[in-house]
N, C-alpha and C positions, 0 to 999 in steps of 0.2 A: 160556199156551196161547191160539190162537186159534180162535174160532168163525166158521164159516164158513155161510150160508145163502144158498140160490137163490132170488132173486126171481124172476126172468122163466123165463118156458115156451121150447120148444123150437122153436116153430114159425118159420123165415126167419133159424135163426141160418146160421152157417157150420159146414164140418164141421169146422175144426180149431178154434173152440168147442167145438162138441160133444164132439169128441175129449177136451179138456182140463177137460171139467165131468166127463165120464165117470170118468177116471180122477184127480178127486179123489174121484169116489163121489157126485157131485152128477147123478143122472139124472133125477129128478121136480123140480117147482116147491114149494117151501118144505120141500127137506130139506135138515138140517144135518148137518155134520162139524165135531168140534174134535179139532186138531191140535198137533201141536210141530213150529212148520214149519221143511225145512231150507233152503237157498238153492234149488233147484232148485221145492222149491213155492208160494214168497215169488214167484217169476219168473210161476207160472202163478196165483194170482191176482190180480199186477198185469195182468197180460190178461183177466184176466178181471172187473176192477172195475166194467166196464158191466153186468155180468148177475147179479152178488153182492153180497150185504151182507156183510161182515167188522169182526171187531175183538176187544180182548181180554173175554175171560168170565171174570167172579167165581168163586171159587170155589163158594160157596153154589150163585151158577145152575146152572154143570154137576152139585152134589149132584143139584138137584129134576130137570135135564134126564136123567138117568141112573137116578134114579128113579122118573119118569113115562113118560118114551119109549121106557128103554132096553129093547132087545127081546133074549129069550136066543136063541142059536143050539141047544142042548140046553136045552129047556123044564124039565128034572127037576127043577134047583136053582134058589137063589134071587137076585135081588140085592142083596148091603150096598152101597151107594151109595158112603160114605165110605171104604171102601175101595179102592174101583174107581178111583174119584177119585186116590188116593195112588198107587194099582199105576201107573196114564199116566203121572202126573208122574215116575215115577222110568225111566218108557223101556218097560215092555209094550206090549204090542199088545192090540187090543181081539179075538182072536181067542183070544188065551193065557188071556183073563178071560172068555170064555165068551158076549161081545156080539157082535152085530153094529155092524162101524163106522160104520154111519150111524143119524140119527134122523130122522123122519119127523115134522112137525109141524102143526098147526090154524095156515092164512092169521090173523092178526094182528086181535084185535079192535080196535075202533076206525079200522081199515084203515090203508092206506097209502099215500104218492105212492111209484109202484115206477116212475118216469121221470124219477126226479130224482135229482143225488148228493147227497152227506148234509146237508148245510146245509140244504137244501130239501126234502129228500127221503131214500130207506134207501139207495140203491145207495152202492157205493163203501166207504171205510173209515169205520167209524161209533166206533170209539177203544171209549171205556165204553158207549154207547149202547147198543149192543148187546144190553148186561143186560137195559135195560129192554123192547127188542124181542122178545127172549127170553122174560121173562115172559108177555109179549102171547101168545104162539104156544102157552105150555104148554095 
């Protein structure tokens, strides 16, 4: 699975950016999506490597991330994390499992160069890194 999160704001992008952060579900600055990406969204965020940080997520981190962030769309019940977890990988939707598919996250303690790609900086594919970016945000 990859996790997917928007460093840069909205202000002087273009609209067919725009278009294509929208409908990954990336409308705010520093909110995440993870996915099981198919060719069609492998395409949009190689377009979009300028304005996102990606890469693959541990399992553990999505537990904590689904356990700290995830928000219910029906408040009544509750979330087991580790199941939630197992229902994605086998192909759910997070709609069938009663979340919302995006998480909303805290900018990065310790900060970040968000103008640079990953060697130097978050943007772009960050491979395992990401884990640790992740933690930063919970």
């Amino acid at each position: 699975m990859i996790a997917i999160i928007r460093i840069r704001g909205q202000v002087g992008l273009k609209k067919e950016i725009i278009e294509t952060l929208n409908r990954l579900r990336l409308r705010r600055k520093y909110t995440c999506v993870v996915i099981n990406p198919k060719k069609e969204q492998l395409g949009m965020i190689r377009k979009l490597k300028d304005f996102i940080a990606y890469g693959e997520i541990k399992k553990e981190v999505f537990e904590k991330l689904i356990e700290k962030r995830g928000q219910l769309i029906n408040k009544s019940k509750k979330i087991d994390s580790k199941n939630v977890v197992e229902e994605l990988e086998k192909g759910k939707k997070y709609e069938e499992l009663n979340l919302k598919p995006f998480f909303r996250l805290h900018p990065p303690r310790k900060g970040i160069k968000s103008k640079f790609h990953f060697p130097k900086g978050v943007l772009g594919n960050n491979k395992d890194k990401i884990n640790e970016l992740m933690e930063r945000m919970l």
